[in-house]
C-alpha positions, 0 to 999 in steps of 0.5 A: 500500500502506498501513502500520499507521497508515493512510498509504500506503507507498511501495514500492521494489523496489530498497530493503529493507524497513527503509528504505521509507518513507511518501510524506511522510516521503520528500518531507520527506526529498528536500526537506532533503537538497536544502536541505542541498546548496544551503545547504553551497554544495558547488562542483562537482568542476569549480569544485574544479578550477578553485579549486586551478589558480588556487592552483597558478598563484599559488603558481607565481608567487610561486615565480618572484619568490622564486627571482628575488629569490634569484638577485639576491642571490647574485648581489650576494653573488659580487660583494661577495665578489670585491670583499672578496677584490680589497681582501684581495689589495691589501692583502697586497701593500701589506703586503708593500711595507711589509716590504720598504721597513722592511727597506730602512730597516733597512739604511740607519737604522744608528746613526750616520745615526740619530743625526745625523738626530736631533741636526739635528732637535733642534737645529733645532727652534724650540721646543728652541732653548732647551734642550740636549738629548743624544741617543745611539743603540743598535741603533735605541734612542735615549736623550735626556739634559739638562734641559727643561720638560715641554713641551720634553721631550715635543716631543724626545721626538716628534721622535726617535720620528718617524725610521724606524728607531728602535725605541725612544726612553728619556726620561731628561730632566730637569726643570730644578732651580730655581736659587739666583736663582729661589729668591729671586726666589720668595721675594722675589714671596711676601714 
């Protein structure tokens, strides 16, 4: 059958009228609607298929090595923690032992044990053997009286704050007041 223009019309029981079409225009038609499927590479629904398995399977995997890696770590967190928690435990005991050893301290650091101990210290000590020094003692607070240098001073000083069982040490030691002999002795190097 031909058309208006000439060409031949191909006819198709199954298509209505407006989408017959000429025996050229058909051919060019299934030509580009062949061109246009090689060209977009469109996979079969089977290679599709196999595509997303192969996804699945590795995002499976990574999962797996995730929840691994995961696993591991909780696992070195508990241990960590059973650590932390063994030192806390020796720790408080320890604290406890220290309470109960300042306690036995307490009972026997009276005042007079203290200040003998501190008395043999200070008259014992090669750096005070120069020097006289005072001690007194109070519930566990000892006061230090006389005259030394600095130096003197700061090592009495540490030694009665080094006894268990003072609680406090007051300095009232004073420096040595220059006598009338180093007075002149001063004058005289000056002059």
């Amino acid at each position: 059958m031909r058309d208006h223009s000439g060409e031949a019309t191909v006819r198709s029981p199954a298509l209505p009228a407006p989408f017959q079409f000429t025996r050229p225009t058909a051919l060019l038609a299934t030509i580009a609607l062949g061109v246009l499927l090689i060209a977009c590479g469109e996979p079969s629904p089977e290679a599709q298929l196999a595509e997303a398995e192969a996804q699945l399977a590795g995002a499976r995997t990574e999962q797996d090595r995730s929840r691994a890696r995961l696993e591991e770590r909780e696992g070195a967190l508990e241990r960590a923690q059973a650590a932390v928690d063994e030192a806390r435990e020796a720790l408080d005991a320890a604290d406890e032992r220290v309470r109960q050893a300042e306690a036995e301290v307490a009972v026997h650091a009276t005042d007079d044990v203290l200040f003998r101990t501190i008395q043999k210290l200070l008259l014992e000590d090669p750096a005070l053997a120069d020097v006289a020094i005072a001690a007194t003692v109070r519930d566990g607070i000892v006061t230090l009286r006389g005259e030394a240098e600095t130096g003197e001073r700061d090592r009495a000083v540490e030694l009665a704050g080094s006894i268990l069982g003072v609680r406090q040490v007051v300095d009232e030691i004073r420096l040595p007041q220059p006598t009338l002999e180093a007075e002149e002795q001063v004058e005289e190097q000056a002059s």
